[in-house]
C-alpha positions in Angstrom: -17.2 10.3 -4.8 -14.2 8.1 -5.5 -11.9 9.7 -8.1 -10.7 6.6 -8.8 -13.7 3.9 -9.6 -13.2 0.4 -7.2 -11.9 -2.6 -8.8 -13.5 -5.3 -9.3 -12.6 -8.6 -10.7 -14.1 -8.0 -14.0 -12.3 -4.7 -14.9 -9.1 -6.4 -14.2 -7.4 -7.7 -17.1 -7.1 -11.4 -17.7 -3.6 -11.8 -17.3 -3.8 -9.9 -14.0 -7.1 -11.7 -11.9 -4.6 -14.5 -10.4 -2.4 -11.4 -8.5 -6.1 -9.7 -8.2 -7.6 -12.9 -6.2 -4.3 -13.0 -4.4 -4.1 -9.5 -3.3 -8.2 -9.5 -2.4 -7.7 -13.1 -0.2 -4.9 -11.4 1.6 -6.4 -8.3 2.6 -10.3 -10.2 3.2 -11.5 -8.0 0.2 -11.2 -5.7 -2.2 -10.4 -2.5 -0.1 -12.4 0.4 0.0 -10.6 2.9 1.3 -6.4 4.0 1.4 -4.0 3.1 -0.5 -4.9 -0.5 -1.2 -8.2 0.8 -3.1 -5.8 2.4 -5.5 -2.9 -0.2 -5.7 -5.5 -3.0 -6.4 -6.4 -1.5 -10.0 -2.6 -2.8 -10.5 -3.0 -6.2 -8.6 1.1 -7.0 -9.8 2.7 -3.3 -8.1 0.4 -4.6 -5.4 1.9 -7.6 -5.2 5.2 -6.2 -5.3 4.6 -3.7 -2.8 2.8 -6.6 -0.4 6.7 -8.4 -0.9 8.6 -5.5 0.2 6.6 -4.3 3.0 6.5 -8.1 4.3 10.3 -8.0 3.6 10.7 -4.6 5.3 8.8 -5.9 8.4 9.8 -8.9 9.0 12.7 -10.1 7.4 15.2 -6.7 8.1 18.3 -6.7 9.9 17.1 -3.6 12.2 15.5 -3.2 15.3 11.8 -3.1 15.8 12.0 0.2 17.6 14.2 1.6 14.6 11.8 0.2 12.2 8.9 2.0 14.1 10.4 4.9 13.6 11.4 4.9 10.0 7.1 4.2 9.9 6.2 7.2 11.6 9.0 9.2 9.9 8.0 8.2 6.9 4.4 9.1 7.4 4.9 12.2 8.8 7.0 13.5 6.2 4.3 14.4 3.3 3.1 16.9 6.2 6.3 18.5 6.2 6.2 19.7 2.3 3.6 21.7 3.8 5.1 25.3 4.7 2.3 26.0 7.9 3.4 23.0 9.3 7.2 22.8 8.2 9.4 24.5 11.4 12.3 25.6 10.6 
């Protein structure tokens, strides 16, 4: 059982269903599942976050291979708070 209850276009505020239809015609739904299930229930941070990570991948100065790696850096690191898995 979901923690957090799915979104749906009627418990989204008024002033929020435009970034709501925006967010759900973009992804080809509302999303079930990860982080988009719970960024949807605040359709205008997921907005946001859809700018940054579009500006992040394509619009950057760096190198794909560098931005690759700052992605799996960045994913791996919430395992590394972990003490079993942190070396040292």
């Amino acid at each position: 059982m979901a923690r957090v209850p799915a979104a749906t276009r009627e418990t989204i505020p008024q002033a929020h269903q435009a970034a709501f239809d925006a967010a759900v015609q973009s992804r080809g739904g509302i999303p079930r599942t990860g982080p988009g299930s719970i960024m949807i229930n605040s359709p205008e941070a997921c907005r946001r976050a859809a700018h940054l990570s579009a500006y992040l991948r394509r619009e950057s100065t760096l190198p794909p291979h560098v931005q690759e790696l700052a992605m799996l850096v960045t994913a791996r690191a919430p395992c590394l708070q972990r003490p079993v898995l942190r070396r040292v």
